[in-house]
N, C-alpha and C positions, 0 to 999 in steps of 0.2 A: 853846275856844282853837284857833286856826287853825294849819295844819303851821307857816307862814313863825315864828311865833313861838317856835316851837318848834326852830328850826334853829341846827346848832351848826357851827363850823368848825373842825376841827380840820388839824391834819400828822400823818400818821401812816406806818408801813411797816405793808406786808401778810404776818402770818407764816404763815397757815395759810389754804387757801381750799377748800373744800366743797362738792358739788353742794348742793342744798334744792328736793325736789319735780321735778319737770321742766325749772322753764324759770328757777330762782334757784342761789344761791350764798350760804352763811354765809360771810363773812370775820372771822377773829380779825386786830384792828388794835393793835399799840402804837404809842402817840402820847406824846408829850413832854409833855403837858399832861391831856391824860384818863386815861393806862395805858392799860388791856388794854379793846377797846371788842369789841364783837359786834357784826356790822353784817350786816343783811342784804338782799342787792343781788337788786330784783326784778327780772324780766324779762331778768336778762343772759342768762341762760344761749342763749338762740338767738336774740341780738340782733345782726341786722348792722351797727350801728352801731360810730362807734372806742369806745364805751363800754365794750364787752367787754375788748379790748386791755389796758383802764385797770386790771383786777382782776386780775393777775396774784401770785403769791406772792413777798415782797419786792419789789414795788413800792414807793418812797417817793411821797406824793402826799398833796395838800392838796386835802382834800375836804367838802363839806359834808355832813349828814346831819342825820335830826330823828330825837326820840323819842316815840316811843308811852308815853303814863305808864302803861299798863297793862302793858307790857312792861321787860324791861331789856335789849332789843335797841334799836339805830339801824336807820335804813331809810335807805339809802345816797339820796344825792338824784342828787350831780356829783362829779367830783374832776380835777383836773389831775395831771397823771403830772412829778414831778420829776427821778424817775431811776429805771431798770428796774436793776435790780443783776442778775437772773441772765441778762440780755441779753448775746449776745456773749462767754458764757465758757465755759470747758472743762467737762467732766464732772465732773472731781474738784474745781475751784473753785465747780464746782455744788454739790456734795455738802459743802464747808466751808460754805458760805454755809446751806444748808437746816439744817445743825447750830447755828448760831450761832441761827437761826429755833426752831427745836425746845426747845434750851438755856431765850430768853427768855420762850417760854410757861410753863417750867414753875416759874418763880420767883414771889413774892411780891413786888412791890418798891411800897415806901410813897409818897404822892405829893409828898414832898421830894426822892426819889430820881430820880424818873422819868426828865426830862430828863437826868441824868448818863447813865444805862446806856441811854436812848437816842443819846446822841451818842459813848457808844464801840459801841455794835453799829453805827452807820452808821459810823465809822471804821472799825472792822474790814470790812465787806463791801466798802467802797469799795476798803482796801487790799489784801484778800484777790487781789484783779483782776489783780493784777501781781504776785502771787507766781507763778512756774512752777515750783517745783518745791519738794518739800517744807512745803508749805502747813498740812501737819496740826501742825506748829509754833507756827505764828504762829496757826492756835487753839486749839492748849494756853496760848501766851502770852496769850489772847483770855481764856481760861476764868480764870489766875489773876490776871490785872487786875478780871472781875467778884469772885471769891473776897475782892479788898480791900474790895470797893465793901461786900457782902455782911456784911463785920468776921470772915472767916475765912480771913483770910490762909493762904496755904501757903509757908514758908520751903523755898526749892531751893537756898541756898547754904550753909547752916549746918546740923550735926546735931542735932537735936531733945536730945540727951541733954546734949551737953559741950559745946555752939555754939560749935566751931572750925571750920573752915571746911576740910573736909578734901578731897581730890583726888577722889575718889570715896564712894559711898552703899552700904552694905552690902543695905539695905533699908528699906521703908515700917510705921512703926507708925502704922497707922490712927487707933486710940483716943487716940492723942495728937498728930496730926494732922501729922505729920511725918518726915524720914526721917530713919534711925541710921547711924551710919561705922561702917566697919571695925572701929575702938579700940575700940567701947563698945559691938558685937554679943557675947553671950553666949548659950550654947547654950539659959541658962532662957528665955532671952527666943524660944524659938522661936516657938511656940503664939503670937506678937503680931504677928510680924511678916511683909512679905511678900517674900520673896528679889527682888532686882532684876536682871537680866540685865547684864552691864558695860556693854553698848550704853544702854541702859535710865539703867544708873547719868550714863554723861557726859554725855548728853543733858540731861539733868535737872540737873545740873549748871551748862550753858549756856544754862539756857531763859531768865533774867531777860534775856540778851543773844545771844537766839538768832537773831534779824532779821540778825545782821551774819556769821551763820556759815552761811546756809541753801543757800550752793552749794557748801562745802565738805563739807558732811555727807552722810551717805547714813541714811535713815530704813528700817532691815526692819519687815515686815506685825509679824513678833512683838513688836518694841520700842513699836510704833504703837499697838499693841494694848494694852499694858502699859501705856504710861502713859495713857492715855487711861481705863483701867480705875480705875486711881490715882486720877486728879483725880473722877471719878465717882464714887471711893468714899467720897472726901474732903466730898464735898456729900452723901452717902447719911446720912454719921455727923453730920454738922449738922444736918442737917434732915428724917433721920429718915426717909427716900421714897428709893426707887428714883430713877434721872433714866434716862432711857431717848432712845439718840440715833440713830435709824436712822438716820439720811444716812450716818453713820461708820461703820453694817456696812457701805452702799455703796459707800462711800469704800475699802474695805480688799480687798473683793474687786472691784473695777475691774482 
């Protein structure tokens, strides 16, 4: 069987890209139609060609590629570049974008899902571009729109215990996936739960409609940190795995 029959064309973004050997490059690709593909692009590496240009991390680009049946890698063939997302942006919209990349490798997602949580990570990267400021926001709002997709919702308006809807969050109980008010904090219930900083508490408070308040607020390294630790912990106790997001140590010490 000849490569041409063997050629598939997918659309995919580029979340992770890799020297291989000297003169190649491993890319991890999710695609709307395949998921998570392995592709790996010979000869780019010291190609003067625009080829190279093309294999960029978060790239979007419609590419063809064939497979080796011996293998469960693709061998990159062409691709056309549809949009470079970390083209043209700040360091810290850098650093949200490389996390929303990091986040989508580490999931499982079945191939009825695909195309959903691929066309909200290209909404989020696309929008991330015009956030200035306070951006670590709109991807904690980014992480709990995947958490629905996911069937592990995380409620930030109601308390986990009494679902009133109370002005502020005393704290996070992990094991029940939720956070507790004021009213129905109890000393037994230390050992459960995680004390929230006030900054901490009203943030989280306004994250369902936090896009409409993000020049008004002011985000500290410690609150940023916190919750972000939160929503991390919140995927840790689902799914039982660490999630690990370098871009967001970058992101906090910039």
């Amino acid at each position: 069987m000849g490569s041409q029959s063997r050629e598939l064309k997918h659309r995919g973004v580029i979340l992770h890209k890799q020297p291989y050997r000297e003169t190649s490059y491993i890319l991890d690709i999710f695609s709307p139609e395949q998921g998570f593909i392995t592709i790996l692009a010979k000869g780019i590496k010291n190609s003067r060609t625009s080829t190279a240009g093309l294999l960029e991390t978060l790239n979007e680009l419609d590419f063809v590629s064939y497979k080796n049946p011996e293998s469960n890698w693709h061998i990159f063939k062409s691709g056309d570049v549809i949009k470079a997302h970390l083209f043209d942006c700040t360091y810290p919209q850098a650093q949200l974008l490389l996390a929303a990349a990091e986040f989508i490798r580490q999931l499982e997602i079945t191939a009825e899902d695909r195309s959903t949580f691929y066309d909200l990570l290209i909404s989020y990267v696309t929008y991330i571009k015009n956030v200035e400021q306070n951006g670590i926001a709109i991807f904690w709002r980014y992480l709990l729109r995947n958490f629905k997709l996911l069937g592990i919702f995380l409620e930030t308006d109601n308390c986990i215990i009494c679902n009133n809807n109370p002005l502020s969050f005393y704290g996070f109980i992990p094991t029940q996936s939720g956070f507790i008010c004021n009213n129905c904090y109890h000393p037994a219930r230390d050992s459960q739960i995680i004390r929230l900083r006030a900054e901490s508490s009203e943030l989280l408070k306004n994250l369902s409609k936090i896009g409409n308040y993000l020049h008004e607020i002011k985000i500290s390294s410690d609150s940023g940190k916190e919750i972000t630790r939160i929503l991390l912990l919140h995927l840790k106790e689902h799914f039982h795995k660490d999630f690990h997001l370098r871009s967001l140590d970058n992101y906090f010490t910039e």
